[in-house]
C-alpha positions in Angstrom: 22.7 52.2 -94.4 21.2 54.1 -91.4 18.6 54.0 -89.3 17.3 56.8 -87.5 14.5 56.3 -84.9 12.6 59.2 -83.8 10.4 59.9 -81.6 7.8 62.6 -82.5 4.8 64.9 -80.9 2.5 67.2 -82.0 2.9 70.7 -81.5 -0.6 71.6 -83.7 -3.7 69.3 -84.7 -3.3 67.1 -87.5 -6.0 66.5 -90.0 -6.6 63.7 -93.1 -7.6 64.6 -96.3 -7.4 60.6 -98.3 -9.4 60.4 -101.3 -12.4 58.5 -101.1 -15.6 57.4 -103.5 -18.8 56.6 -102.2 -22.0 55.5 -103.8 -24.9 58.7 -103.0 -28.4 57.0 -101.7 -31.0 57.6 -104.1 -32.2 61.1 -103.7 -29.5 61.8 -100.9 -28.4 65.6 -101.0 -25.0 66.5 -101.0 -24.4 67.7 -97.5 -26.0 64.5 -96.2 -23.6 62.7 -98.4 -21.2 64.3 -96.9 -22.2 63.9 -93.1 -22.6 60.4 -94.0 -19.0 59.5 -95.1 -16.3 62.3 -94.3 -14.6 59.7 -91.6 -14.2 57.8 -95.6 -10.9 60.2 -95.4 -9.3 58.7 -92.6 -6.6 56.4 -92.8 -7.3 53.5 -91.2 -5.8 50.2 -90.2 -7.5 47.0 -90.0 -8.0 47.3 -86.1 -10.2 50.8 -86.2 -7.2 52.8 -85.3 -5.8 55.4 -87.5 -2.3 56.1 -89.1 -0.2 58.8 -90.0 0.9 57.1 -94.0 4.8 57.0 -94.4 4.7 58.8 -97.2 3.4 61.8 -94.9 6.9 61.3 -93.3 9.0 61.0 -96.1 7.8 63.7 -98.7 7.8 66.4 -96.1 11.8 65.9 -95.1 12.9 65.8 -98.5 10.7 68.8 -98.9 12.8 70.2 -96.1 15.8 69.1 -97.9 14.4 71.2 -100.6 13.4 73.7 -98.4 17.0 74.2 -96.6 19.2 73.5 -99.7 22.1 72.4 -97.7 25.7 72.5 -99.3 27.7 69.5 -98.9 31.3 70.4 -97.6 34.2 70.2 -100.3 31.7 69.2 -102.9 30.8 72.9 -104.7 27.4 74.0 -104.9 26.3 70.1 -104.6 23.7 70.2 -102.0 22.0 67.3 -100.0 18.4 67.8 -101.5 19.2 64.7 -104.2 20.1 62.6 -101.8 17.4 62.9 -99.4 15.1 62.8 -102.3 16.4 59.4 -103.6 18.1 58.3 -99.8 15.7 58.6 -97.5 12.7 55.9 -96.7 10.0 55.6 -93.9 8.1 52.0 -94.6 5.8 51.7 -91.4 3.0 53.8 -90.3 2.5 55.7 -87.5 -0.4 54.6 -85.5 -2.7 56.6 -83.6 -4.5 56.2 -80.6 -8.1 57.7 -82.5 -10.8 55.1 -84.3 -12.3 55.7 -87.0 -15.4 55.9 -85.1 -14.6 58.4 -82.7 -12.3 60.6 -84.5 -13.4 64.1 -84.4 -14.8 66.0 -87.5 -14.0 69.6 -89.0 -16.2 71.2 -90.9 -14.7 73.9 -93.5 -16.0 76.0 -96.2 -13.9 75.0 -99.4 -13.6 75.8 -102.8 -16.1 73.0 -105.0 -12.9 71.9 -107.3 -10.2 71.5 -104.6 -8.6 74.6 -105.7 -7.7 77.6 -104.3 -9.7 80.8 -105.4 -11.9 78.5 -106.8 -15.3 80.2 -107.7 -18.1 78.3 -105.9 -17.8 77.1 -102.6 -18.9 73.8 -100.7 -19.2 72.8 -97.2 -16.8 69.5 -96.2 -15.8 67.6 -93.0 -12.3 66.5 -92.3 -11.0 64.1 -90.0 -9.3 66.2 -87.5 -6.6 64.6 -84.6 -5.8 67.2 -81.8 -2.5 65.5 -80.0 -0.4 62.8 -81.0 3.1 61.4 -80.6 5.0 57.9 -81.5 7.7 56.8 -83.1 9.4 56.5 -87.1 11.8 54.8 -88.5 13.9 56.7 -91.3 16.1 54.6 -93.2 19.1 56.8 -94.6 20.2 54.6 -97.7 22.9 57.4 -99.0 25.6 57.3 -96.6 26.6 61.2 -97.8 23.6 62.0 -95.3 25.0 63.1 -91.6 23.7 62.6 -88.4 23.7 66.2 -88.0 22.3 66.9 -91.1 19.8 64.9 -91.0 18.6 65.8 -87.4 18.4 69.5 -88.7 16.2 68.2 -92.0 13.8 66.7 -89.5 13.4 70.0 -87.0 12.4 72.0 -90.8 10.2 69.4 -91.8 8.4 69.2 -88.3 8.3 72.7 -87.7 8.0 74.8 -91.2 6.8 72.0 -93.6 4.3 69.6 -91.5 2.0 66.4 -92.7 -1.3 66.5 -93.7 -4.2 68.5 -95.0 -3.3 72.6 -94.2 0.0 72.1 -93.1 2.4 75.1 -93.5 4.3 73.9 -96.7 0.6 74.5 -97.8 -0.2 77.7 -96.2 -1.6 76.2 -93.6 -0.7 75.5 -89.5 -1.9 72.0 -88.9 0.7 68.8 -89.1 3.3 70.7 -87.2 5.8 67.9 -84.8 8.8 68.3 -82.5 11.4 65.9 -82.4 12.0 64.7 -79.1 14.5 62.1 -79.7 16.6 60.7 -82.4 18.4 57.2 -82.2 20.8 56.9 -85.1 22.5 53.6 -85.7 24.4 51.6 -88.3 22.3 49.0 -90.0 
């Protein structure tokens, strides 16, 4: 097994989109519902602060695996997506420096279902991050996965697929990260 250490920083704003359920007040419209409880899509850590899930992490470089469809050398038209799908793990969030108090809210016009092209349209605030940077641990369990290799998953996923709500895998430009450094050792 690997371990890879990374330290990452925005290049674009990052925004949250987690599910949430709320009770309505009686007789409470829906865009004061809404006002009310959009921070309800933060994710949030027991001090206040927020955090980027790990899952955000790890779906969008194996979506970069997918993405690139590397070939693995002497192996035929194998390619490394499998094994970044099934070899690759991030277990620890990333936490931010923003509250959920204080976190800053965007307001967008979106379809009622969720969907795109949906017919009606409702107004909704999301949880939106400007800057942020830290670090994550990827643990590469299939030792077919290079250094290199990896390192060149990691720039795709940071700069064409992103994390988040309206990142570019999703036709969006938010969740887009550099990678500034990459530690890679033997575990």
């Amino acid at each position: 097994m690997k371990l890879a250490v990374c330290d990452l920083k925005s290049v674009t704003a990052y925004s949250q989109s987690r599910y949430y359920k709320a009770e309505k007040l009686p007789g409470e419209l829906a865009g004061a519902y809404e006002e009310r409880t959009w921070r309800e899509r933060c994710h949030v850590l027991p001090n206040g602060n927020l955090f980027i899930p790990p899952m955000a992490f790890t779906n969008s470089l194996k979506e970069a695996a997918r993405y690139l469809n590397i070939s693995i050398p002497g192996k035929g038209k194998q390619t490394f997506t499998k094994h970044f799908e099934a070899g690759v793990l991030v277990s620890e969030p990333m936490e931010l420096q923003e509250t959920k108090a204080e976190v800053e809210g965007e307001w967008v016009f979106v379809p009622s279902d969720g969907r795109r092209g949906g017919g009606s349209r409702v107004e909704k605030c999301f949880p939106l991050i400007k800057g942020w940077s830290g670090q994550v641990a990827y643990y590469i369990l299939d030792d077919i996965i290079t250094e290199d290799v990896f390192k060149r998953v990691l720039e795709t996923s940071g700069g064409l697929i992103g994390i988040g709500r309206f990142r570019p895998r999703n036709l969006g430009y938010y969740g887009r990260f550099e990678v500034l450094k990459v530690v890679w050792t033997d575990r």
